[in-house]
PLY file of the C-alpha trace (Angstrom):
ply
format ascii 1.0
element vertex 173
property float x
property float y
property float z
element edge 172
property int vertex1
property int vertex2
end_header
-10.93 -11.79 -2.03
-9.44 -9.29 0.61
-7.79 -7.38 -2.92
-10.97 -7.55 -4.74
-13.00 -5.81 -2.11
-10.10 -2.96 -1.96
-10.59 -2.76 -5.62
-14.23 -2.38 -5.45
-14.21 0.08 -2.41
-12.43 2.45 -4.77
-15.00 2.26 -7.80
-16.73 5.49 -8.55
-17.91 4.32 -12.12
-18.61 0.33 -13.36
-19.54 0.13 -17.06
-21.12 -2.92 -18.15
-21.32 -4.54 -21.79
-24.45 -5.61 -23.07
-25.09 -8.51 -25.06
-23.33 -11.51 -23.11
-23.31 -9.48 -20.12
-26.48 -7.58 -19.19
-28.31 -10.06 -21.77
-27.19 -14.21 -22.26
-25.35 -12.90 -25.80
-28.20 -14.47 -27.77
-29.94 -12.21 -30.55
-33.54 -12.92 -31.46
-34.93 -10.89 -34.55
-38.38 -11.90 -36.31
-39.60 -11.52 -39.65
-39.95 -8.42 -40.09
-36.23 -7.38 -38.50
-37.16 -6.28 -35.14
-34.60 -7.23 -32.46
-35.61 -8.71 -29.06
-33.14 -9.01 -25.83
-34.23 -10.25 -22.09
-32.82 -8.51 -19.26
-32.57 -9.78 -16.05
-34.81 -8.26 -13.57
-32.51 -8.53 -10.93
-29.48 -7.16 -12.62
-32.07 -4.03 -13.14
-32.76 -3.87 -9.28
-29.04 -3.94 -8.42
-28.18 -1.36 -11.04
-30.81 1.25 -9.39
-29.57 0.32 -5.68
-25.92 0.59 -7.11
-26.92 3.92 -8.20
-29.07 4.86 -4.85
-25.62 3.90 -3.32
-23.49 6.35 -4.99
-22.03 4.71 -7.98
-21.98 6.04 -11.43
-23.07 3.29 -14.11
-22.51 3.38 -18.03
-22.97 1.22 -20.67
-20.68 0.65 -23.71
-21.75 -1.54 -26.30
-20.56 -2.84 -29.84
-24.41 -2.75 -31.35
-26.92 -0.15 -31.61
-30.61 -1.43 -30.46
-33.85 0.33 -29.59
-34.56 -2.14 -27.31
-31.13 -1.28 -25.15
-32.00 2.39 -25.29
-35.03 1.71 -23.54
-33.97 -0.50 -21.31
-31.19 1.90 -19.94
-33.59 4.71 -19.91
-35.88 2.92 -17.61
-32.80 2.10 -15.02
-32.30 5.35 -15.41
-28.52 5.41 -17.17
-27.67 8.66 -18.60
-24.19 7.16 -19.49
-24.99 4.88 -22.94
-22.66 4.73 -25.73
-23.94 2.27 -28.71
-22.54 1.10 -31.76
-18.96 1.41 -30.42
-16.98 -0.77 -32.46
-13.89 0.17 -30.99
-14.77 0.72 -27.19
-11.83 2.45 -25.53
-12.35 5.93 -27.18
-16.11 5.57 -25.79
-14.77 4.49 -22.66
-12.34 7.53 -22.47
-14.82 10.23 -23.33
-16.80 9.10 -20.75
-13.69 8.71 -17.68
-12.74 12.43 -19.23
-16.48 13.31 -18.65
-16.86 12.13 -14.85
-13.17 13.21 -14.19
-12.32 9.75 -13.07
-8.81 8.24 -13.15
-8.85 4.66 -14.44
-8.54 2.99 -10.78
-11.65 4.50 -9.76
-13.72 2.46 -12.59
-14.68 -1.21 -12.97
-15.66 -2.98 -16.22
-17.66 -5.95 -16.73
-17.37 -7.96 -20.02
-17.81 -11.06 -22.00
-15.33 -11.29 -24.80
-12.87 -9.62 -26.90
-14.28 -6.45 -28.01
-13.96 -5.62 -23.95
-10.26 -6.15 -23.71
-9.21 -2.64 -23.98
-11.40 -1.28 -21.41
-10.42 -4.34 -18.81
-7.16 -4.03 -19.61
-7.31 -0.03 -18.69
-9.64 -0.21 -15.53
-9.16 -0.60 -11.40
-11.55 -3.65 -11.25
-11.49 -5.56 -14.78
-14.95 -7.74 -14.26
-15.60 -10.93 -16.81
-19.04 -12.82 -16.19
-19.17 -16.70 -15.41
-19.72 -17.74 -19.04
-16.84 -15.16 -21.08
-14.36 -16.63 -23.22
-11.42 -17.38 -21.98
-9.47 -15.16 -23.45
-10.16 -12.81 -21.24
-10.14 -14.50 -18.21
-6.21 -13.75 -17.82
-7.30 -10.00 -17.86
-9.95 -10.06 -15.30
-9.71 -9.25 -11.40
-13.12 -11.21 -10.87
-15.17 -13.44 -12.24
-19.15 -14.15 -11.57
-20.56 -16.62 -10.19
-23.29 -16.07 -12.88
-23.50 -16.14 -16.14
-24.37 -12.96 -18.19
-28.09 -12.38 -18.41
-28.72 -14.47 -15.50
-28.39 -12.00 -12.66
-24.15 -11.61 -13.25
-24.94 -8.17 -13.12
-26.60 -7.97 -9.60
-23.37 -10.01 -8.15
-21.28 -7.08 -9.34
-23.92 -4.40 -7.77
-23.64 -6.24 -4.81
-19.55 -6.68 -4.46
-19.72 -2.88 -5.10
-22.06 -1.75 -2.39
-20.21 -4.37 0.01
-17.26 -2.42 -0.41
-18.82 0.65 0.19
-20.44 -0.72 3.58
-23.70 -0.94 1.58
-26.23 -3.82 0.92
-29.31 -3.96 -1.26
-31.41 -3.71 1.36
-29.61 -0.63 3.33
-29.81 1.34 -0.31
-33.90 0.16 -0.83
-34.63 1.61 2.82
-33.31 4.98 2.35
-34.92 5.67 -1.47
0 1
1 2
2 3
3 4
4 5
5 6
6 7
7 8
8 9
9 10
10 11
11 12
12 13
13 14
14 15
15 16
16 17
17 18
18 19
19 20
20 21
21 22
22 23
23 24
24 25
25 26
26 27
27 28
28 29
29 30
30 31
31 32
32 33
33 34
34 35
35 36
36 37
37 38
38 39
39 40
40 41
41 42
42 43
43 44
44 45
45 46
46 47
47 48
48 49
49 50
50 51
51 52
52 53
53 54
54 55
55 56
56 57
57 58
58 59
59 60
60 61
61 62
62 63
63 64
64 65
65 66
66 67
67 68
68 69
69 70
70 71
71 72
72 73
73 74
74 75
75 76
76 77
77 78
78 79
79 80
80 81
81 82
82 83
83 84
84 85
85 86
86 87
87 88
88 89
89 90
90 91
91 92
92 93
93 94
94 95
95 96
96 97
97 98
98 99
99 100
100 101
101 102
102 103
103 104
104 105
105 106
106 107
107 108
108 109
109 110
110 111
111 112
112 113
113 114
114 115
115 116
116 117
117 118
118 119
119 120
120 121
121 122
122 123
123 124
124 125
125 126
126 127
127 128
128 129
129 130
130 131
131 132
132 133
133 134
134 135
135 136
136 137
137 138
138 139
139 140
140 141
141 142
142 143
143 144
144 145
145 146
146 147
147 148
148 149
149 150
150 151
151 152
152 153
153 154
154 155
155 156
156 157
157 158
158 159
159 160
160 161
161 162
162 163
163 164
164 165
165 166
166 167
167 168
168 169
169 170
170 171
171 172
């Protein structure tokens, strides 16, 4: 654990995936084609004290959804990149952007699509439920499974490593 916390002490940047990470992976649409997702509100507090606490945060995802956009708006992440088949060139745009080398970022995924990015990053992150054909590529894994507060466990290994807790980052905003 002693090499996981120097990992996350050097983290200037975690991007998470969405669906299977920030949400449980399942889709719900109804008749007329509108798409619902359920976010955590937990993972949502963590993400704003994560923030409070210095870190940059960015989402990459595979699908495009309204309800994402909004979602990220309200935590207030200005760093969303939907409908990224192919995440890596996403992923570099935005380490080019923040003028980051690729030990001071952390990625947290659920499956395949993610591989590039975990396989590029200082802290490669897989949640509790991923497939396991990641697992070999991952520093950490949660405790929890994605859309179940996996999200807030990461928040809160990062501001550990900074010296940081929820509660020291709540107090000062």
């Amino acid at each position: 654990m002693q090499d996981i916390h120097a990992k996350a002490a050097a983290i200037e940047l975690v991007i998470f995936d969405v669906d299977g990470v920030l949400t449980d992976g399942r889709l719900f649409f109804d008749d007329a084609g509108r798409e619902y997702k359920s976010f955590h509100v937990r993972d949502g507090y963590g993400i704003k004290a994560l923030q409070r606490g210095g870190v940059s945060v960015g989402v990459i995802s595979g699908r495009r959804s309204r309800a994402v956009e909004l979602r990220m708006e309200s935590l207030g992440i200005a760093h969303v990149y939907l409908g990224q088949e192919d995440k890596l060139p996403a992923f570099e745009t935005l380490r080019e952007a923040l003028g980051l080398e690729p030990g001071q970022i952390a990625h947290v995924g659920d499956d395949l699509p993610d591989l590039p990015i975990l396989r590029r990053v200082g802290l490669a992150i897989a949640v509790a439920d991923a497939h396991p054909s990641i697992l070999p590529h991952c520093h950490w894994r949660t405790s929890l499974p994605g859309g179940h507060g996996a999200a807030r466990e990461v928040c809160d290994l990062l501001l550990a490593a900074r010296g940081l807790s929820n509660l020291t980052v709540s107090a000062s905003a």
